[in-house]
N, C-alpha and C positions, 0 to 999 in steps of 0.2 A: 504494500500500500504506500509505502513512503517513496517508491520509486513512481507510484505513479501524479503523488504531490506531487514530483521535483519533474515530473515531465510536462503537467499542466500549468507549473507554475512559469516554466521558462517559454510555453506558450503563451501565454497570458504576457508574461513582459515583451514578446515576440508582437505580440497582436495590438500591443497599446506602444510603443515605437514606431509601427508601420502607420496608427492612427496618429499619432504625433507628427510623423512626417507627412502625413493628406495634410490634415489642418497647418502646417506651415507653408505647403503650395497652396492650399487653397487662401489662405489670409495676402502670400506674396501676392499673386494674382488679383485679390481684390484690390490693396492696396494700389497696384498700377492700373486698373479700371477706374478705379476713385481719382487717380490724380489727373487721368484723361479727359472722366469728365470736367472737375474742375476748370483745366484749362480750358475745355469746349465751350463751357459756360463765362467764360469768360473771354475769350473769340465773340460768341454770339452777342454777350453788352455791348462788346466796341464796336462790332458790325450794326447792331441796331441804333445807339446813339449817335452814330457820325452820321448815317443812314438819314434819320432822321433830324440835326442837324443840316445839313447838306438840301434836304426838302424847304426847312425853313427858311434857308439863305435862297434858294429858289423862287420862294413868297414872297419875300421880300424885292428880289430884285423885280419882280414881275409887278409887286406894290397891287398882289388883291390875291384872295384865297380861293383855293378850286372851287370853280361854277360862278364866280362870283360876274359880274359884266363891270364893265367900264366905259366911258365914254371914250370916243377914237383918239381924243387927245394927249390922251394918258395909256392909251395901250401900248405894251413894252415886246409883247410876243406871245407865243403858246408855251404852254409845255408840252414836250415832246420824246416822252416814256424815259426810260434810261437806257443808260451804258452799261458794263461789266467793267470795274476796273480792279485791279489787284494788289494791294498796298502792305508790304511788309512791318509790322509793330514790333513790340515788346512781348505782347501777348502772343505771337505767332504772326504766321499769313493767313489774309482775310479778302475774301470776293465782296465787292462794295458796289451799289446799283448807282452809281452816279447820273442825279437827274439831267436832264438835255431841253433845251431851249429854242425854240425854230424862230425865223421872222422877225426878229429884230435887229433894233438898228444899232443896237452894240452888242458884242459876244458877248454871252455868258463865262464868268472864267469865275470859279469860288475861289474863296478866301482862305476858306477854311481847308482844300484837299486842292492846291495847286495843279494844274495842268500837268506836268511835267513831275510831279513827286510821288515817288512810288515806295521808297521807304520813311519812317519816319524821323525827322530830324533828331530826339534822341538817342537812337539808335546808333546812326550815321555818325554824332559826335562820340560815339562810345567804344566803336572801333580801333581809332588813333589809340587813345587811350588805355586800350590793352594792350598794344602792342607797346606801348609806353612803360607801362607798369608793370612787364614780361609775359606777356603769354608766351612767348618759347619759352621761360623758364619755368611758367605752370604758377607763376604768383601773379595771380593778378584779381586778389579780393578788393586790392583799393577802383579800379576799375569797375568791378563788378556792383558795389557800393553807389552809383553813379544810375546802373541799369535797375538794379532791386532794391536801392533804399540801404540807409545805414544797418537794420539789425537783420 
């Protein structure tokens, strides 16, 4: 009988190691599904703020809100659906609907998401800066302090 304790017992520590080892794939796993979302959720803010942003500055240059009529004297143009454009952040890369303007007698060009800029300026400043503060040599938390905030 005591041989067959000592054979159920070193099963029993066999069976809860193997379960110990699921439950730490399974938590690693979740853990990087969690931080996925996160980021994702945070992609989809900046895409919906600028988004919307960029609509507003839209309003405004047009000076009257969808459906709204104006007299011919003050009409500025249509709006004229969007664009796709693709803009590199901090929080990743993001597809952005930038609004479009027909028929009027000056371009539309925003303020806010230049023509021409496709990544964003502190990004673009933060580059120099690690190569400054060594990225070949793998120190570069002063740098990084700059992209993610002092803590």
């Amino acid at each position: 009988m005591s041989i067959f304790l000592k054979i159920s017992k070193k099963s029993r520590v066999k069976r809860n190691r193997r379960e110990q080892k699921r439950r730490r794939r399974l938590l690693q796993k979740n853990r990087l599904w969690l931080k996925s979302i996160l980021d994702e959720i945070a992609r989809n803010g900046a895409k919906e703020s600028i988004e919307e942003a960029l609509k507003l500055e839209r309003d405004e240059f047009l000076a009257r809100k969808r459906h709204e009529r104006v007299p011919k004297e003050k009409f500025r143009g249509y709006r004229n659906g969007y664009s796709r454009r693709s803009v590199n952040l901090g929080c990743g890369h993001i597809e952005i609907k930038m609004p479009r303007v027909s028929d009027s007698s000056e371009p539309f060009a925003s303020q806010i998401l230049p023509p021409y800029m496709r990544t964003s300026p502190k990004l673009l400043e933060t580059f120099p800066e690690l190569y400054l503060y060594g990225l070949s040599s793998g120190d570069f938390r002063e740098a990084l302090k700059i992209l993610l905030g002092e803590k």
